[in-house]
Rosetta silent file (secondary structure, phi, psi, omega in degrees, C-alpha in Angstrom):
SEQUENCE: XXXXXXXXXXXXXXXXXXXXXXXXXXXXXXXXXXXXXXXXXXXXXXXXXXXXXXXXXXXXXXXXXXXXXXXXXXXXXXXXXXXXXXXXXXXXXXXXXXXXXXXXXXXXXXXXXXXXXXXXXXXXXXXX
SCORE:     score description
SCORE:     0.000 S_00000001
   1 L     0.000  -68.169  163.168  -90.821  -11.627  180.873 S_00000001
   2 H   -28.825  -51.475 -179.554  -92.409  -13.113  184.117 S_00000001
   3 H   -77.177  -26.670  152.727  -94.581  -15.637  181.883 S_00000001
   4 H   -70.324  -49.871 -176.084  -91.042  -16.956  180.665 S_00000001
   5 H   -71.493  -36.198  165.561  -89.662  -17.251  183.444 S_00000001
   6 H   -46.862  -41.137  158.566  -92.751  -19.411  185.080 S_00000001
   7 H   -51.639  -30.372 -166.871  -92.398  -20.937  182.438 S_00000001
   8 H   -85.534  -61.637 -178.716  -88.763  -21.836  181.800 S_00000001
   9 H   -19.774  -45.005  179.270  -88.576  -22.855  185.495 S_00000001
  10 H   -73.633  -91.852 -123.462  -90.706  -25.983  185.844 S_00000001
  11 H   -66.323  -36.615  171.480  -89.065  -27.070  182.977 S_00000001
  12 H   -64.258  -56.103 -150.839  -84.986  -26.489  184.245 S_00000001
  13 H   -56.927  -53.118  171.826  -86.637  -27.968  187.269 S_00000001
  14 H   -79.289   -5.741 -174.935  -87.413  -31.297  185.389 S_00000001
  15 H  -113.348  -61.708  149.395  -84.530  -31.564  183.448 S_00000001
  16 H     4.685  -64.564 -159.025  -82.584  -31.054  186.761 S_00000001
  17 L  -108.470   25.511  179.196  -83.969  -33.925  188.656 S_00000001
  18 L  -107.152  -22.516 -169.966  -84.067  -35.985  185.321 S_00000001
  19 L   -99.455    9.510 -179.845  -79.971  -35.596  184.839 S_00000001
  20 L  -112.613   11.270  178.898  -79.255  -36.381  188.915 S_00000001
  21 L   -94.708  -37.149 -169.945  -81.859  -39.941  188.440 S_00000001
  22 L   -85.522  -12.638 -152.976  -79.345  -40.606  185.266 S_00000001
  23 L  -122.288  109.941  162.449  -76.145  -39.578  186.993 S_00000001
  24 E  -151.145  145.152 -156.516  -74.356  -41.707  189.467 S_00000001
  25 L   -66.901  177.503  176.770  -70.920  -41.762  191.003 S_00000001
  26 L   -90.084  122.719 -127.289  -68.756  -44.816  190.904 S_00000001
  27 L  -152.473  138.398 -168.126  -68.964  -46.901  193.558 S_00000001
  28 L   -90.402  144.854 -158.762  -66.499  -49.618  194.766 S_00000001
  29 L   -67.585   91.079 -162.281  -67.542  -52.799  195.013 S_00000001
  30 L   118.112   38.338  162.198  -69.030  -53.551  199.014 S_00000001
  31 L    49.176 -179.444 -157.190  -69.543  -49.094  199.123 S_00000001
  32 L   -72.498  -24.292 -177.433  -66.929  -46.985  201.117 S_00000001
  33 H   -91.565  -21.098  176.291  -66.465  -49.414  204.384 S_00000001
  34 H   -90.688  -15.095  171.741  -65.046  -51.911  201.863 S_00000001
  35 H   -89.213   -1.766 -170.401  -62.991  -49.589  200.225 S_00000001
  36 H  -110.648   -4.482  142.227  -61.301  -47.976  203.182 S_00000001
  37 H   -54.060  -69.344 -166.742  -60.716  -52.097  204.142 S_00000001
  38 H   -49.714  -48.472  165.361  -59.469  -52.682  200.935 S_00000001
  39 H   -37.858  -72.684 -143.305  -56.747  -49.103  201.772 S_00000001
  40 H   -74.635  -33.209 -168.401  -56.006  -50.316  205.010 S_00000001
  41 H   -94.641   -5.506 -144.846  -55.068  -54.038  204.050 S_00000001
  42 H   -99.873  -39.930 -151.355  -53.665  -53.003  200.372 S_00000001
  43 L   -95.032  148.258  176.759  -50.386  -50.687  202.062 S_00000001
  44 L  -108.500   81.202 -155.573  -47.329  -52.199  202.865 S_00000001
  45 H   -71.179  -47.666 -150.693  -46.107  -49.746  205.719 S_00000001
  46 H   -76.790  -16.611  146.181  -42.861  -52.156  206.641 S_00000001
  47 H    -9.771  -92.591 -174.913  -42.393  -51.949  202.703 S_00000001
  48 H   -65.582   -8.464  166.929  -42.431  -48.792  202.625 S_00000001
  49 H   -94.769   -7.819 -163.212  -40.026  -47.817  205.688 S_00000001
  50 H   -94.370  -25.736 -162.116  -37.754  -50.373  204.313 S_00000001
  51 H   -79.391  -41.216 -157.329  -37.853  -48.353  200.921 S_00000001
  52 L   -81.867  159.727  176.179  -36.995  -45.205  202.596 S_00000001
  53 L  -116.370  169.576 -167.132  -33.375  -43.444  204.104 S_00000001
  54 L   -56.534  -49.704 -158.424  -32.767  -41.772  207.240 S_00000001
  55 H   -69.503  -25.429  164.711  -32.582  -38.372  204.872 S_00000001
  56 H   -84.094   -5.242  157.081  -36.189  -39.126  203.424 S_00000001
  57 H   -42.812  -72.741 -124.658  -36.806  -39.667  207.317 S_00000001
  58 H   -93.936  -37.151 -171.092  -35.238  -36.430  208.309 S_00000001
  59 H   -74.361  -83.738 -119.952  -37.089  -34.479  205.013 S_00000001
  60 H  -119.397    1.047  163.209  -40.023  -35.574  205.264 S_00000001
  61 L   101.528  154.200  176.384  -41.093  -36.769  208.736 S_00000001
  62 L   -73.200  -40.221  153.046  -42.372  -39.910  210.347 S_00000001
  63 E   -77.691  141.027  175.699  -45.644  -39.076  209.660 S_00000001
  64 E  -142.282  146.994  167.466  -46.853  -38.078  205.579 S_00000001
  65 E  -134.789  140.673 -163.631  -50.233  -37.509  204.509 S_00000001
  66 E  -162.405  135.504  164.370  -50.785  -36.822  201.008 S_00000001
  67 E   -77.863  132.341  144.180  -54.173  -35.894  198.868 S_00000001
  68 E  -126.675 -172.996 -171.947  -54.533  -37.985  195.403 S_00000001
  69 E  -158.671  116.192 -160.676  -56.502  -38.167  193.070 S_00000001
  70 E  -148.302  147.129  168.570  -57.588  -40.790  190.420 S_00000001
  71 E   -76.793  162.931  176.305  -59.932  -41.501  187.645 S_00000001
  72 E  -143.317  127.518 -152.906  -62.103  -44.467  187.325 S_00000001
  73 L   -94.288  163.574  176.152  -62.736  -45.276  183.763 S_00000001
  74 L   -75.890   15.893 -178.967  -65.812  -46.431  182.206 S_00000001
  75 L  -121.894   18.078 -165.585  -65.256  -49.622  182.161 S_00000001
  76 L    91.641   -2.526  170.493  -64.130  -49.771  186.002 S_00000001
  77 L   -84.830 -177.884  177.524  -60.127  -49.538  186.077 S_00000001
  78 E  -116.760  158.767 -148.533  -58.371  -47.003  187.482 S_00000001
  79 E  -111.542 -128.129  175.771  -57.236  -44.379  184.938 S_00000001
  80 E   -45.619  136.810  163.106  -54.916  -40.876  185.901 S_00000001
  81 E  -134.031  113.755  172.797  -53.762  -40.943  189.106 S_00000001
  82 E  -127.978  152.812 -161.444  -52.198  -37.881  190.837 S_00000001
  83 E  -117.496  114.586 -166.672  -50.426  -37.248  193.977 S_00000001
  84 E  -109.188  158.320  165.791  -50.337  -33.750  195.568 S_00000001
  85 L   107.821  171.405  171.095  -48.258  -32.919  198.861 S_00000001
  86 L   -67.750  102.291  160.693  -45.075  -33.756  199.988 S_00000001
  87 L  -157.880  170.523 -176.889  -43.890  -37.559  200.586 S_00000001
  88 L   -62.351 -168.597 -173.228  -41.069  -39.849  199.935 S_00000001
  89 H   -77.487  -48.007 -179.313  -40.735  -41.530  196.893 S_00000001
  90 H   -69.800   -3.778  171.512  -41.455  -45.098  198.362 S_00000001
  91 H   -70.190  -70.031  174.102  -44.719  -43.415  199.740 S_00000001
  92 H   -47.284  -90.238 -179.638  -45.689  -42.318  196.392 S_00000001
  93 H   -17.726  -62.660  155.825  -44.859  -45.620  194.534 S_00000001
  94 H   -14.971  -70.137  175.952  -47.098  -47.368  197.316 S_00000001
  95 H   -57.871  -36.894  149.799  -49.924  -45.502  196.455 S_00000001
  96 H   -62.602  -31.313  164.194  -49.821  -46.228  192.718 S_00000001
  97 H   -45.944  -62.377  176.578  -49.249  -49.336  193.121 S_00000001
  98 H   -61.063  -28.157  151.232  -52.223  -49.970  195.259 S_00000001
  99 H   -37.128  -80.650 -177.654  -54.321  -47.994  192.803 S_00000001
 100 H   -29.662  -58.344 -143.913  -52.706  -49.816  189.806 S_00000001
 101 L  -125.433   31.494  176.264  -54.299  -53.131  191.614 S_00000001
 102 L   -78.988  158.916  166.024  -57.169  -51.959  192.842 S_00000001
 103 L   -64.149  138.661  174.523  -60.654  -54.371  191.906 S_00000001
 104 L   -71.144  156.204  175.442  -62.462  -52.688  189.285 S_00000001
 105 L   -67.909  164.626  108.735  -65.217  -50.276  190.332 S_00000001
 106 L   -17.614  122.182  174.837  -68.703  -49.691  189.232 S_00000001
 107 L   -65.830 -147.718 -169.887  -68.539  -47.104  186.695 S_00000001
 108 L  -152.811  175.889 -160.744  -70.232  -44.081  187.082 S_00000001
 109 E  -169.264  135.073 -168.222  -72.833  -43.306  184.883 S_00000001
 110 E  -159.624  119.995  174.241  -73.822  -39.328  183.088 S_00000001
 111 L    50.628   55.858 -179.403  -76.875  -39.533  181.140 S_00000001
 112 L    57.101   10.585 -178.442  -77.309  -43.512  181.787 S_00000001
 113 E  -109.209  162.877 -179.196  -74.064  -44.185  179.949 S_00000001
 114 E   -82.971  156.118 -177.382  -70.524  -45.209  181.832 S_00000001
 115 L  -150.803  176.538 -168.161  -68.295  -42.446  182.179 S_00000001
 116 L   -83.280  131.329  115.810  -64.682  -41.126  183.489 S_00000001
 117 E   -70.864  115.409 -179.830  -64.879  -40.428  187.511 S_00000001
 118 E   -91.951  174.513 -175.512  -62.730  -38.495  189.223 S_00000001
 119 E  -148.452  136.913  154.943  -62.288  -39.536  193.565 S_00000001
 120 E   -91.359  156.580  173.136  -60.210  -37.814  195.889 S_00000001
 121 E  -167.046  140.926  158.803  -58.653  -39.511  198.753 S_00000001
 122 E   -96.152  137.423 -139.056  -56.397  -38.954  201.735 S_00000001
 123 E  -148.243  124.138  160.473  -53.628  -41.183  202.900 S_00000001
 124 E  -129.428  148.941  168.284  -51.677  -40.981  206.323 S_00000001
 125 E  -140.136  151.903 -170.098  -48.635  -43.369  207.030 S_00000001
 126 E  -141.717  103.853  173.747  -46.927  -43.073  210.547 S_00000001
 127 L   -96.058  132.130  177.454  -43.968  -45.080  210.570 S_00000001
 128 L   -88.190    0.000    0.000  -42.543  -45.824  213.791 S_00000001
């Protein structure tokens, strides 16, 4: 049993560091400081307060922060997009939008081929 497992080891071991050399996430075009530009310059806060009533106000607060979540397809669009938490509607809508019209990505790449990525991301708007 022992001379399998020295054995089997090296070998998981190499096949390990052969599928994270093949495997890489998708990456937005200028890395993470261009994409948290591209966020910051993309939302239309006076939009989006203009979209909203005093009663989406009163529900849901001047500040909302909301988790999503979206795919990035193999060819570099954005795919599924989901929105978790609490926010108004014109909050929500915002965020697909800007999604919808994001620059394509870099793919991602599992076993040297392009592939679906998912990305989480967090969003605060503070409307004054």
């Amino acid at each position: 049993m022992k001379k399998i497992l020295l054995f089997l080891l090296p070998v998981i071991w190499v096949t390990l560091l052969c599928a994270q050399e093949n495997n890489t996430p998708a990456i937005f075009p200028g890395g993470d400081t261009a994409w948290g530009h591209y966020l910051d310059t993309a939302f239309h806060k006076e939009f989006m307060a203009s979209q909203m009533t005093k009663k989406d106000f009163d529900r849901f607060g001047k500040t909302q922060s909301l988790l999503y979540t979206f795919s990035i397809m193999p060819d570099g669009s954005i795919g599924l997009i989901n929105i978790q938490g609490q926010a108004s509607q014109a909050v929500r809508n915002e965020i697909y939008r800007v999604l919808r019209e994001s620059p394509r990505w870099t793919p991602a790449t599992l076993n040297g081929k392009p592939s679906i990525y998912r990305k989480k991301q967090t969003s605060s708007f503070t409307f004054d």
